[in-house]
ZAFI-110264 format. One record per residue (C-alpha): x, y, z; residue number from 1; residue in three letters. Coordinates in nm, 3 decimals. Layout:
residues N
        px        py        pz    nr   rest
         X         Y         Z   NUM    ala
...
***
This chain:
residues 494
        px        py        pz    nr   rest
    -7.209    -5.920     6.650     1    unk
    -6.979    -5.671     6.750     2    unk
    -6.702    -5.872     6.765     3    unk
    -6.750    -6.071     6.406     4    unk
    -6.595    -5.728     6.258     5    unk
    -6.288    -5.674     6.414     6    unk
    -6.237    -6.023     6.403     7    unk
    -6.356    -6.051     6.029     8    unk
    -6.078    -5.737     5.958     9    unk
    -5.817    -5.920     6.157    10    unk
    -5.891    -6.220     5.980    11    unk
    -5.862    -6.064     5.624    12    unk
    -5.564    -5.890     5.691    13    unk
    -5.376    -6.159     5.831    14    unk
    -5.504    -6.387     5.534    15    unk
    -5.336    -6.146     5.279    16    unk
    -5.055    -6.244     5.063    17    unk
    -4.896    -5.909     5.135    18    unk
    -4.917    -5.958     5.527    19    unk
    -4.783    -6.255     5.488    20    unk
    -4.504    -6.193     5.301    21    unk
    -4.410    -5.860     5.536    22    unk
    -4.393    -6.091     5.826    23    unk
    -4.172    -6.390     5.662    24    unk
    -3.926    -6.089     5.600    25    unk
    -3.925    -5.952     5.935    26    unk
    -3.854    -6.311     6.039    27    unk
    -3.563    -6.341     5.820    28    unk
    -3.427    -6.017     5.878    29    unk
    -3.380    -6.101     6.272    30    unk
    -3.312    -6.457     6.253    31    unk
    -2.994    -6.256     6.067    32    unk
    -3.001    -6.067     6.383    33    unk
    -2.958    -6.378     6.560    34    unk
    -2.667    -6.492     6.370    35    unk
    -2.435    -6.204     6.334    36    unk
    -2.499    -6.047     6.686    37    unk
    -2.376    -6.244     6.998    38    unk
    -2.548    -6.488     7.147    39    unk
    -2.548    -6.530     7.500    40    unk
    -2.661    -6.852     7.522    41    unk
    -2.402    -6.952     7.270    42    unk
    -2.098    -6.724     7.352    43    unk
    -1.852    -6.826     7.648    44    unk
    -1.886    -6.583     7.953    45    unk
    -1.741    -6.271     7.898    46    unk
    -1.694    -6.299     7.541    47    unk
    -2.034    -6.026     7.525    48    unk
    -1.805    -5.789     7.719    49    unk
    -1.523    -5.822     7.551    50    unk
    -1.679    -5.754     7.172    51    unk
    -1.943    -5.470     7.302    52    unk
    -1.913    -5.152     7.470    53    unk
    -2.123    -5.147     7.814    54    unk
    -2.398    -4.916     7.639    55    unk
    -2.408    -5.091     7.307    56    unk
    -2.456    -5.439     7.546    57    unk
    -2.719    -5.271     7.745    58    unk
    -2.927    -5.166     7.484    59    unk
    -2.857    -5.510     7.270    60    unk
    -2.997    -5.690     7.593    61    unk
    -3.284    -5.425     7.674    62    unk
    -3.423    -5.503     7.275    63    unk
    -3.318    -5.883     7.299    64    unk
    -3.073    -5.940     7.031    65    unk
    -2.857    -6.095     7.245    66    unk
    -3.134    -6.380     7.317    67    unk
    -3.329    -6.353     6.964    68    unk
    -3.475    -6.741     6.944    69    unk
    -3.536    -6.672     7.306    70    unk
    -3.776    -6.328     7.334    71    unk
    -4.097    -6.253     7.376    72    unk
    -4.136    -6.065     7.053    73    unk
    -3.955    -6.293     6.829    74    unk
    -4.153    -6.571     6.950    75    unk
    -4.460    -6.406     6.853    76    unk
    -4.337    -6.293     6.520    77    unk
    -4.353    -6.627     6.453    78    unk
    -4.699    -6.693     6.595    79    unk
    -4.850    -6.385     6.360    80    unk
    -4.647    -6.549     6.056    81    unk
    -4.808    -6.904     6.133    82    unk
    -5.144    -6.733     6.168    83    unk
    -5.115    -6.573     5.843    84    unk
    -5.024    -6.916     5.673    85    unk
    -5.329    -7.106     5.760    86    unk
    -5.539    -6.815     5.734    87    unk
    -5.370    -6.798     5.344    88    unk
    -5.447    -7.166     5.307    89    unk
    -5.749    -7.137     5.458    90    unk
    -5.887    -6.863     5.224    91    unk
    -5.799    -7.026     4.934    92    unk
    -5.784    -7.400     4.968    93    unk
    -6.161    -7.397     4.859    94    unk
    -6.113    -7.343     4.512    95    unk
    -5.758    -7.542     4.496    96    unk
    -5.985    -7.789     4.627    97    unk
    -6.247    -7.775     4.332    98    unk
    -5.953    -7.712     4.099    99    unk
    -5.774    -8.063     4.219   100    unk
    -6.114    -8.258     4.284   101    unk
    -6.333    -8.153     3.976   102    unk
    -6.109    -8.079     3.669   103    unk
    -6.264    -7.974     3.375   104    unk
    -6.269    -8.253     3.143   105    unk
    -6.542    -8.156     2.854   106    unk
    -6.441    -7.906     2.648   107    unk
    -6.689    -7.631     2.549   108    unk
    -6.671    -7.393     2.232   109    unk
    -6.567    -7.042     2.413   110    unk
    -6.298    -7.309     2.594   111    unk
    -6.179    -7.410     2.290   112    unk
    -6.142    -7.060     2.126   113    unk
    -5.890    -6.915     2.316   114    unk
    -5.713    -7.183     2.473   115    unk
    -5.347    -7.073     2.308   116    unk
    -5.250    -7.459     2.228   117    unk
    -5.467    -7.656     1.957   118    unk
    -5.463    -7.752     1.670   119    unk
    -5.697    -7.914     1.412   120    unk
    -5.619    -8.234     1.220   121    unk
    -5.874    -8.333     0.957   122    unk
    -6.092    -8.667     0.962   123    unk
    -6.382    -8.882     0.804   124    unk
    -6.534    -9.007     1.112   125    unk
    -6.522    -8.934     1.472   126    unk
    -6.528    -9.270     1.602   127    unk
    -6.207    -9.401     1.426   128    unk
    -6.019    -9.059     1.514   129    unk
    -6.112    -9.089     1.878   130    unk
    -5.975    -9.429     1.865   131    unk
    -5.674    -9.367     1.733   132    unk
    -5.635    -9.040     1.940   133    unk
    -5.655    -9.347     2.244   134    unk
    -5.360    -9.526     2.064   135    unk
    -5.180    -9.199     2.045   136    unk
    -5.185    -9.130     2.407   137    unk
    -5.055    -9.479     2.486   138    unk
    -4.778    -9.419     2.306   139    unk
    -4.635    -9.143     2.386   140    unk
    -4.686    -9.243     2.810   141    unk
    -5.014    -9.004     2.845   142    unk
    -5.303    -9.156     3.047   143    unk
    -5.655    -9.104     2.877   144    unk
    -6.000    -9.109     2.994   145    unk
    -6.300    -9.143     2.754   146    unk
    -6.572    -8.850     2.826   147    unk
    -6.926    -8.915     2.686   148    unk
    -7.169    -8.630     2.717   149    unk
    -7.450    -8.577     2.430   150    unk
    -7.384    -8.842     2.245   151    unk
    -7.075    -8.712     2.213   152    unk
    -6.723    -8.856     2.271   153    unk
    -6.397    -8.682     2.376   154    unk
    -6.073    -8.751     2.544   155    unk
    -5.909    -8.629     2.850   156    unk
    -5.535    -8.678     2.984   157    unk
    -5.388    -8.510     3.259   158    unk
    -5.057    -8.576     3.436   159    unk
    -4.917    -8.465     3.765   160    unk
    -5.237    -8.326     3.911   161    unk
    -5.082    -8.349     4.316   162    unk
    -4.862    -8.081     4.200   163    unk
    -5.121    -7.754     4.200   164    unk
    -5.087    -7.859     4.565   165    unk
    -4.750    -7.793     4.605   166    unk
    -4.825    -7.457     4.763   167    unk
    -4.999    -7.606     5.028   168    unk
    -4.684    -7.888     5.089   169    unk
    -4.479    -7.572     5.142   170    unk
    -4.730    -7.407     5.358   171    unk
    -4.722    -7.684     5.614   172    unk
    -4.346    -7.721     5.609   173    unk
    -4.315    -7.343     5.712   174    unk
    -4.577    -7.440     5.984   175    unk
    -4.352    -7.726     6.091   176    unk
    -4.029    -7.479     6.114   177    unk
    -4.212    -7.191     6.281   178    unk
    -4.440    -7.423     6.539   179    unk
    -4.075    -7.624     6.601   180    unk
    -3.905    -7.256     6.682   181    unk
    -4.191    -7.145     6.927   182    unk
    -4.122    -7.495     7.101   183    unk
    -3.767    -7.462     7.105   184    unk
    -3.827    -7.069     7.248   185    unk
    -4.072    -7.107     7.526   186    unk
    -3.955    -7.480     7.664   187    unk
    -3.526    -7.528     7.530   188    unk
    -3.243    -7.390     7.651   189    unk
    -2.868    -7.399     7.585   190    unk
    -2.667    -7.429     7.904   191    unk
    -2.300    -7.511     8.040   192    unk
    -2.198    -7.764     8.290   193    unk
    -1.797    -7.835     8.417   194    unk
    -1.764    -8.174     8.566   195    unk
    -1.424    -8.281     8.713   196    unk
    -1.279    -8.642     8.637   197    unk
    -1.452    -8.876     8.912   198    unk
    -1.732    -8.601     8.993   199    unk
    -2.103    -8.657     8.955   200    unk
    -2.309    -8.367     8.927   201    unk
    -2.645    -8.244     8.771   202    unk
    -2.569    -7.857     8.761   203    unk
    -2.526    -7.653     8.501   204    unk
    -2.601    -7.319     8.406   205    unk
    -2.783    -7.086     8.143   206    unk
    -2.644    -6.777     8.036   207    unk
    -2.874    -6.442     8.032   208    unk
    -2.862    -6.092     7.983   209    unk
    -2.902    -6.091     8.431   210    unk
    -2.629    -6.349     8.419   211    unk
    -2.566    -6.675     8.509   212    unk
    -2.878    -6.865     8.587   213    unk
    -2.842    -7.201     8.737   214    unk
    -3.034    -7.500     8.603   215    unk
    -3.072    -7.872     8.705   216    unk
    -3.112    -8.172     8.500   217    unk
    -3.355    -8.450     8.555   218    unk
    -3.043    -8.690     8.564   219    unk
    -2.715    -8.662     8.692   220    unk
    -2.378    -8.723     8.462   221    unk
    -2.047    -8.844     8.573   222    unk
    -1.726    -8.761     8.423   223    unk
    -1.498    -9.082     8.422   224    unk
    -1.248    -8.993     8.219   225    unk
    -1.120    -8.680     8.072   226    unk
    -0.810    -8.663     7.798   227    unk
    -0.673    -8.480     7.504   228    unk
    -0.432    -8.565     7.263   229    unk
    -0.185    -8.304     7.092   230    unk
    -0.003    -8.243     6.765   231    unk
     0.383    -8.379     6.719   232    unk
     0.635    -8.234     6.547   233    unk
     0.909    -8.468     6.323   234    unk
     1.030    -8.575     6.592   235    unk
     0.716    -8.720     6.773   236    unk
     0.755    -8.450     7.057   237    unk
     0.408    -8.284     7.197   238    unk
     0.425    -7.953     7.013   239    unk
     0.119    -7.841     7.268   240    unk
    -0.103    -7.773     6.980   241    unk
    -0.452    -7.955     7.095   242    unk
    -0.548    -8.204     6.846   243    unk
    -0.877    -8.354     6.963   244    unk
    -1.017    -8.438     7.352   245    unk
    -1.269    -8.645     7.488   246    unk
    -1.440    -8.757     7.724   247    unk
    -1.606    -9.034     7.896   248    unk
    -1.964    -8.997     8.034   249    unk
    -2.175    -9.216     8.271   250    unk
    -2.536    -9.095     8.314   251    unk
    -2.647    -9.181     8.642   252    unk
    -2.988    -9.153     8.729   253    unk
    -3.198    -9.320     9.041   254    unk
    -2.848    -9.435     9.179   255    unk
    -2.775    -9.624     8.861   256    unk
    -2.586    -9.596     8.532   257    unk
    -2.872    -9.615     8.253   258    unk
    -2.603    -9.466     7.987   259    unk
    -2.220    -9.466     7.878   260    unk
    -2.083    -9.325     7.602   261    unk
    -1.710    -9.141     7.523   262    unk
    -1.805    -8.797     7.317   263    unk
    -1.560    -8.633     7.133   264    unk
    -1.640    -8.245     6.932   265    unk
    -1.970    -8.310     6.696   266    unk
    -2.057    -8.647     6.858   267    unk
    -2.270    -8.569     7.193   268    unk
    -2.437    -8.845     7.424   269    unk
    -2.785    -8.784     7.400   270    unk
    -3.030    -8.900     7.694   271    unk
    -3.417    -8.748     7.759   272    unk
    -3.382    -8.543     7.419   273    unk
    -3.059    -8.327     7.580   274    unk
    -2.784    -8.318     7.369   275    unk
    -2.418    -8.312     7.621   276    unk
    -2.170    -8.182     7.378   277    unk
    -1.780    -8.208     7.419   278    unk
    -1.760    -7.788     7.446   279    unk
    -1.418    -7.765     7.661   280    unk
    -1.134    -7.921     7.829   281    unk
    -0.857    -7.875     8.084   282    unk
    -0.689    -7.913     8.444   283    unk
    -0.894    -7.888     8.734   284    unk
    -0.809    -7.787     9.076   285    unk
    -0.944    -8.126     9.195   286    unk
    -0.672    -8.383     9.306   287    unk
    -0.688    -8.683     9.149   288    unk
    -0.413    -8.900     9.295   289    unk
    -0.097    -8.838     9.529   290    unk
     0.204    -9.011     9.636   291    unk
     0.337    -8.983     9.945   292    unk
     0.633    -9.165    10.186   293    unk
     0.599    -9.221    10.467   294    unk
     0.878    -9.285    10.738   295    unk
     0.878    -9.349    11.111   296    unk
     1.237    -9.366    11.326   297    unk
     1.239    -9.767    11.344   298    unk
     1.080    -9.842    10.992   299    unk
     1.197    -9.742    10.638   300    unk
     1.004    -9.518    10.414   301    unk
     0.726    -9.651    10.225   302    unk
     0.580    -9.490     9.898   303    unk
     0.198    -9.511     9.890   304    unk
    -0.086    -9.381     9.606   305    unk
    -0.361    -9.217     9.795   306    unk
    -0.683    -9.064     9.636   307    unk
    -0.907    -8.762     9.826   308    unk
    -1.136    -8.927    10.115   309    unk
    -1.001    -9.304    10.033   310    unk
    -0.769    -9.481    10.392   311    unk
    -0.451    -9.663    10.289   312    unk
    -0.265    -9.870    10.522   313    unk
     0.063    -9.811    10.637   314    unk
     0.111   -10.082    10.885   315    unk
    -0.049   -10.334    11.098   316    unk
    -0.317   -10.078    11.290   317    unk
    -0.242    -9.756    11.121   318    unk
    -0.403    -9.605    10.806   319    unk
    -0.328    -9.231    10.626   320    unk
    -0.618    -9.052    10.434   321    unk
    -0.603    -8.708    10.260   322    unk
    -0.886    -8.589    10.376   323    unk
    -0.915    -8.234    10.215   324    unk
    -0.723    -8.085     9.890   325    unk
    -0.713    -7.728     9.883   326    unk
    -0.577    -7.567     9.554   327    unk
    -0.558    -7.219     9.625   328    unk
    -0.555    -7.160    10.031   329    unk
    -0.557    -6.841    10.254   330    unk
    -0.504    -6.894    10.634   331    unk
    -0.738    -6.720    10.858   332    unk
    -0.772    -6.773    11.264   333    unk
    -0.543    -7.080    11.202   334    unk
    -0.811    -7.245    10.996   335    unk
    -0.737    -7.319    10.617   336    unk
    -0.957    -7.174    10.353   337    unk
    -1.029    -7.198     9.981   338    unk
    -0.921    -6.861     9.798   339    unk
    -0.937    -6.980     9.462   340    unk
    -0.995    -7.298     9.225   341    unk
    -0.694    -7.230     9.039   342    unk
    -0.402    -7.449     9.167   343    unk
    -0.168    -7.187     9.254   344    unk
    -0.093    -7.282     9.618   345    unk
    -0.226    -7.588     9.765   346    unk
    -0.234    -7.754    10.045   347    unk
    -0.317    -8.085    10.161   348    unk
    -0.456    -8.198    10.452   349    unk
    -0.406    -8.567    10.623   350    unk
    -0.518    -8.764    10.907   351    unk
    -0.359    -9.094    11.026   352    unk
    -0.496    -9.298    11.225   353    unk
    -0.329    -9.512    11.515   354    unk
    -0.490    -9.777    11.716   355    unk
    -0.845    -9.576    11.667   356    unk
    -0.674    -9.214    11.763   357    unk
    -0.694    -8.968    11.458   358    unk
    -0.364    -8.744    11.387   359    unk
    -0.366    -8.457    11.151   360    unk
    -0.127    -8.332    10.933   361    unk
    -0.062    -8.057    10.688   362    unk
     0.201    -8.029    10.404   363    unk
     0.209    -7.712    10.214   364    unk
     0.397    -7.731     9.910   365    unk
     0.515    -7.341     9.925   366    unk
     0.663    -7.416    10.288   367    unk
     0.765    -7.743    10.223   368    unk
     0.691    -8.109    10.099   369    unk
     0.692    -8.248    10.450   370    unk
     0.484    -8.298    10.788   371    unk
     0.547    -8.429    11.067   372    unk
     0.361    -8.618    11.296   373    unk
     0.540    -8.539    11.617   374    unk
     0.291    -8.788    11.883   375    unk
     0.411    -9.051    11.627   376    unk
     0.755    -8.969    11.543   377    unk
     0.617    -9.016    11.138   378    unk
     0.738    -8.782    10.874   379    unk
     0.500    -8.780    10.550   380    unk
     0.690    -8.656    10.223   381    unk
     0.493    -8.553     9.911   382    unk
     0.673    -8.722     9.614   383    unk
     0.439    -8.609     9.381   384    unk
     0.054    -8.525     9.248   385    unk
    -0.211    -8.545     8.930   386    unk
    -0.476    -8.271     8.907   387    unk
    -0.791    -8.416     8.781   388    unk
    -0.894    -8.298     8.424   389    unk
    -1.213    -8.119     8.389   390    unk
    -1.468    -8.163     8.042   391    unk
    -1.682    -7.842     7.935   392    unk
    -2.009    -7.937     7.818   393    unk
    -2.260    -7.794     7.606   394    unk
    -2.645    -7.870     7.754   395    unk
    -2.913    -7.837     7.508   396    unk
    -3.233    -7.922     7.473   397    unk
    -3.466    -7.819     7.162   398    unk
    -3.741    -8.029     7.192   399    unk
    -3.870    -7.856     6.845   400    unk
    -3.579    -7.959     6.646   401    unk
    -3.764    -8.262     6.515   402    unk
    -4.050    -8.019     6.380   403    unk
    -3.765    -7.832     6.234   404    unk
    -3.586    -8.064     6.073   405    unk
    -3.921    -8.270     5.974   406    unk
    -4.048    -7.868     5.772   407    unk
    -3.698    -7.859     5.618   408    unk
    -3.727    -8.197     5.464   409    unk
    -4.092    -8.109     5.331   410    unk
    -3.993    -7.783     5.239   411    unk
    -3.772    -8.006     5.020   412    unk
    -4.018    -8.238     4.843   413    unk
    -4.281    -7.943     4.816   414    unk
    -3.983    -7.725     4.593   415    unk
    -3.888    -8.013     4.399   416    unk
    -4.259    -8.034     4.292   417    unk
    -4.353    -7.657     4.231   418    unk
    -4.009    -7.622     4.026   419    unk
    -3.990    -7.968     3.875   420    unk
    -4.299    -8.134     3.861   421    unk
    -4.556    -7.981     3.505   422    unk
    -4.917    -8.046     3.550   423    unk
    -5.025    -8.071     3.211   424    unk
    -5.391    -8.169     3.065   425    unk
    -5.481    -8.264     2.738   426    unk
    -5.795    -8.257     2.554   427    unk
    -5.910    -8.447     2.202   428    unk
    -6.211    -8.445     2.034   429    unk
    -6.399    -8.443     1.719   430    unk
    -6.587    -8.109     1.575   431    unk
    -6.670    -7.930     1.297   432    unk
    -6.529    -7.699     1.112   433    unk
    -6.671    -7.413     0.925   434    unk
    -6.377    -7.467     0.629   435    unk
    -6.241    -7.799     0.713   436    unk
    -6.547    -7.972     0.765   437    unk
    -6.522    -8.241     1.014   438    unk
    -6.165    -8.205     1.246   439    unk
    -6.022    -8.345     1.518   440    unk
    -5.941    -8.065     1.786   441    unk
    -5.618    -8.130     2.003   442    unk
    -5.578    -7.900     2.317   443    unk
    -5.353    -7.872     2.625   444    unk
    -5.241    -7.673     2.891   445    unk
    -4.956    -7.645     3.126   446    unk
    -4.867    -7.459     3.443   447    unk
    -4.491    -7.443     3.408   448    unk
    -4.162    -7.507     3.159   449    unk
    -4.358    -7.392     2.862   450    unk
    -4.063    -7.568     2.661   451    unk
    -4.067    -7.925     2.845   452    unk
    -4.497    -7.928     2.782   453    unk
    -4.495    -7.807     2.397   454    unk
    -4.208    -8.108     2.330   455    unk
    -4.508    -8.333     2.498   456    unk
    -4.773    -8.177     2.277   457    unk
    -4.602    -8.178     1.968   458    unk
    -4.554    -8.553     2.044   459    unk
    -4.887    -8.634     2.067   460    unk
    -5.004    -8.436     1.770   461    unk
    -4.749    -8.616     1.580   462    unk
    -4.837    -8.954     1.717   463    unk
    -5.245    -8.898     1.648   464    unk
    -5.134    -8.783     1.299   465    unk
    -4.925    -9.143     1.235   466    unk
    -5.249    -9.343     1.362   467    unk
    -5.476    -9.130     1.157   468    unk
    -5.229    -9.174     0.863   469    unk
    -5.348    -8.829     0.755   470    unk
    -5.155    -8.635     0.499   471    unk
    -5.256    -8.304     0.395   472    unk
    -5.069    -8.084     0.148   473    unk
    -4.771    -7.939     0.299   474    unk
    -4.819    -7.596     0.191   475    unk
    -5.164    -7.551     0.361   476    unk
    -5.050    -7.779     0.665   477    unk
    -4.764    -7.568     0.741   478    unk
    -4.981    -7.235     0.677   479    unk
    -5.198    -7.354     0.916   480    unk
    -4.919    -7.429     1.186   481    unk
    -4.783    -7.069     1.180   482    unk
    -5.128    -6.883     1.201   483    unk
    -5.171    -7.124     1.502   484    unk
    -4.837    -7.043     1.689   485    unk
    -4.841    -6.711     1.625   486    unk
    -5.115    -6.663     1.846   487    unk
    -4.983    -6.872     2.150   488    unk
    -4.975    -6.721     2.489   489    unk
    -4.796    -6.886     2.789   490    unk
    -5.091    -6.808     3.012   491    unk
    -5.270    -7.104     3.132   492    unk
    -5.652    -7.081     3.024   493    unk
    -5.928    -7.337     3.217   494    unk
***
């Protein structure tokens, strides 16, 4: 008991049209948020830094604009706003219900008094009238339905009656959007992975206002193949101008390639329900492939292609492997290190093998392109090298974008029918009149496009008139007419 009022009060309020209609434009107002500030998810790293001053970007993080689709309170802005819709529905669906399921079909005399559209036609006898009322409504593409009650008969035609329901149709497509944004909020993400041509990896990493938060996905992807093609001037010369890039994928998962596809900008591989998206592109500071001569006192120099980790032979028991690239090195206690992954001083490191005895080598291209071998009298010679392209990709997963889309698409049929579609309802039959004696009474209503229903009703009066083949004087006829439509409302009545 003492919970049924507070939950009774939260109920009503939540259920008002006014509630509702606060909320939806506190939800538009910072999904505008969302678009015009920053997104960190969505914005390359540093690009936050760069556009915002350190205390405006503290306090945009601290209040979560910078991760709107993402926060707590967003999330349950929408939650309150879906609430309030199927309370709304809830509250009133009852008599919508009765409404749709129970239409009034006899017409009463305090119905007939003030419903704005009817008019009166004189007849002799009710039965022929109603009958040719029934051929009336054939022709002009109105279905009727014969009403007895007390002896009595009438007509009834109605059209469109699914769209006094078009509220609801809307209703649930907001429910779709909202419940596919709360998905999207608490279980997607939007992420960015760098894989080097020939490299397998399933790391990536998800940009928040603490940084860079690294992520794993349930599969692993392999670049294979990483280009971009460029603009040419007149004379078909590379101008340098990036036209388009791509890149070709391999998802490997259990040791095995379940996928292959080559993406290019707006045409991702999509495995699981995660979108890979062709985000980036450049040079990595990977080797891909060397050349190198090699040269002994006795034998002339050979040429050979050699690839990171992979033994070429050189002669009949010897074999040269570059065992370790490194693109940016530092020496320290005569060791080699990695400074950088920029390429702006490498070195490469080799080992040749003679008769089962391992030889290292070094050639650093600052000091250099050759290494010798001094135990075997071998000089290597670097002719030349290909850095292995890297692809950028965009990770994201929004497992509620099928709600979304699904609420924008029935968000679509339910405006078409609240805007488009006229429930009308029509209503014949035969009375009496205290001057005209015996008259047939023609009635309708509408709910929308006053213009597009009175076209239909004049219609049908007109056609009921040609079956009756009733002609009364034109001067009282058209008296009539005007003390009739002057008193027309555009109010539905019943």
């Amino acid at each position: 008991m003492g919970l049924s009022a507070p939950w009774t009060k939260f109920y009503k309020t939540l259920a008002s049209i006014r509630t509702g209609v606060i909320l939806l434009i506190l939800v538009v107002i910072f999904s505008a948020a969302g678009t015009i500030v920053l997104q960190r998810p969505a914005s390359d790293p540093g690009q936050l830094e760069k556009v915002y001053s350190p205390t405006t970007l503290l306090w945009l993080d601290r209040a979560g604009l910078t991760d709107v689709f993402h926060s707590w309170w967003f999330l349950s802005l929408l939650a309150l706003v879906s609430m309030s819709i199927v309370f709304a529905s809830l509250e009133r669906w009852p008599n919508a219900w009765r409404f749709y399921a129970r239409p009034y079909r006899r017409t009463e005399q305090h119905f007939r008094a003030v419903l704005p559209h009817h008019k009166t036609i004189p007849i002799r006898d009710a039965e022929v009238a109603v009958e040719a009322a029934e051929r009336a409504f054939r022709k002009v593409g109105l279905p009727s339905e014969r009403i007895v009650a007390n002896n009595e008969v009438s007509l009834y035609s109605e059209k469109n009656r699914f769209a006094v329901l078009a509220v609801y149709v809307i209703h649930a497509s907001l429910l779709f959007i909202f419940t596919g944004g709360i998905i999207d909020g608490l279980v997607g993400y939007r992420g960015f992975m760098q894989v080097n041509e020939g490299q397998t990896t399933n790391k990536f990493s998800v940009r928040t206002p603490k940084g860079e938060m690294p992520r794993q996905l349930p599969f692993a992807i392999r670049c294979d193949e990483a280009r971009q093609e460029n603009y040419q001037d007149q004379m078909k010369r590379d101008t340098g101008m990036r036209k388009k890039y791509w890149s070709k994928l391999a998802v490997v998962e259990n040791g095995a390639v379940t996928k292959q596809k080559e993406i290019v900008v707006n045409d991702p591989l999509v495995y699981r329900g995660i979108r890979l998206f062709q985000a980036s592109m450049g040079q990595s500071g990977a080797l891909k492939t060397a050349e190198v001569a090699v040269s002994t006192p006795n034998t002339p120099a050979q040429t050979v292609p050699i690839s990171l980790g992979v033994p070429v032979s050189i002669g009949p028991d010897t074999t040269i492997t570059l065992t370790k690239f490194v693109p940016d090195f530092y020496i320290q206690d005569n060791e080699i290190f990695t400074k950088s992954e920029s390429p702006n001083n490498p070195a490469l490191g080799f080992v040749v093998n003679k008769a089962g005895q391992d030889y290292k080598a070094w050639i650093i291209p600052a000091m250099g392109n050759t290494a010798n071998v001094e135990k075997l009298g071998m000089t290597l010679e670097l002719k030349g090298g290909t850095l292995a392209n890297f692809t950028g990709l965009e990770v994201s997963y929004e497992p509620g974008q099928w709600a979304v889309w699904g609420g924008c698409l029935l968000m679509g049929i339910g405006l078409v029918i609240a805007f488009y579609v006229i429930h009308m309802r029509f209503w014949v039959t035969a009375v009496h009149d205290e001057k005209l004696g015996l008259v047939l009474w023609v009635g309708g209503t509408f709910n929308k496009n006053k213009e597009r229903f009175e076209e239909r009703y004049e219609a049908l009066v007109e056609a009921i008139v040609r079956e009756l083949k009733v002609r009364e004087p034109e001067t009282q006829l058209e008296s009539r007419i005007e003390e009739q439509e002057s008193a027309r409302e555009t109010t539905t009545v019943g």
